[in-house]
C-alpha positions in Angstrom: 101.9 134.1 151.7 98.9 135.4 150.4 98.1 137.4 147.1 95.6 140.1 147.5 94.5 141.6 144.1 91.8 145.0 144.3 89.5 146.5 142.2 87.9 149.3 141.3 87.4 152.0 143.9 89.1 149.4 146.6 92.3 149.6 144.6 91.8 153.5 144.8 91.1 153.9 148.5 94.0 151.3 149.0 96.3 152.6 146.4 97.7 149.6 145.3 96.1 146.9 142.3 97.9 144.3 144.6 100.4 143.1 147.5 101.2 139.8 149.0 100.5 139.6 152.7 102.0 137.3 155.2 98.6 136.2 157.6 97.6 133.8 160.1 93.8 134.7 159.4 91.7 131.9 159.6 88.8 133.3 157.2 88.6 135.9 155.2 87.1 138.1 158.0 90.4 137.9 159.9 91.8 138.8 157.1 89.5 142.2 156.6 90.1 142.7 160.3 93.9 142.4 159.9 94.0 144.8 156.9 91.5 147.1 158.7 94.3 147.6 161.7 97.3 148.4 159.7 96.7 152.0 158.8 93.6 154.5 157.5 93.6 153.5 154.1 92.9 150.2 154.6 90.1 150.5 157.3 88.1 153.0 154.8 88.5 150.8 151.5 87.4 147.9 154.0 84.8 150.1 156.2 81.3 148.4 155.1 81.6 144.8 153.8 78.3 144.7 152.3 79.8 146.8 149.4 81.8 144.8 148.6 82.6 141.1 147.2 85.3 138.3 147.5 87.2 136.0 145.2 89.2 133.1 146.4 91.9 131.5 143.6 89.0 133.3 141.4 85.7 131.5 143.0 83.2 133.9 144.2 83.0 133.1 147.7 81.5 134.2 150.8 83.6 136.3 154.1 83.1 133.6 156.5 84.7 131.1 153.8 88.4 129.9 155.1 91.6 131.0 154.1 93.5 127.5 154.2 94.8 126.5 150.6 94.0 129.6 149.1 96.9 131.6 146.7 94.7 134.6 145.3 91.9 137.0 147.7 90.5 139.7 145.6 88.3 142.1 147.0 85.7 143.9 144.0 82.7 146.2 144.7 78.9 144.2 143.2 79.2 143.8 139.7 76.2 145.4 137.8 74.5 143.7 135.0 74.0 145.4 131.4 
C-alpha cells in the first residue's frame, strides 16, 4: 500500500489531497500509467509529466526512479522561486 499525497492544481483536477493505492508498479511511471487508466480525472491531472514533479518518502526524485521501499508518492507542479 501506497500513499499518494497531491498538490496544488493536481489535487484539484484529482479532487482528493490524498488516497492510498494498492500497485504492483515498478516505477513511478507505472504508477502514472496506472492512475492515468482508472478514470478521466486522473488521466487529465496526469496528461503531461513535464508539468509536473515527484516526491518519494519526501526526496525529490526523478519518474523513472523505483517504487520498491517507498511509503509516500507526492505528485506537485515546479516550484517557483521568489
Amino acid at each position: 500500500m501506497i500513499d499518494l499525497v497531491y498538490f496544488a492544481w493536481v489535487r484539484e483536477r484529482i479532487g482528493l489531497p490524498r488516497e492510498q493505492v494498492e500497485t504492483q508498479a515498478a516505477t513511478v511511471t507505472d504508477l502514472v500509467a496506472e492512475l492515468r487508466g482508472r478514470e478521466e480525472r486522473y488521466a487529465a491531472a496526469f496528461a503531461d509529466l513535464s508539468a509536473l514533479r515527484v516526491a518519494l518518502d519526501q526526496e525529490l526524485s526523478e519518474f523513472d526512479a523505483p517504487l520498491a521501499g517507498v511509503r509516500e508518492v507526492a505528485f506537485f507542479p515546479p516550484m517557483t522561486g521568489g
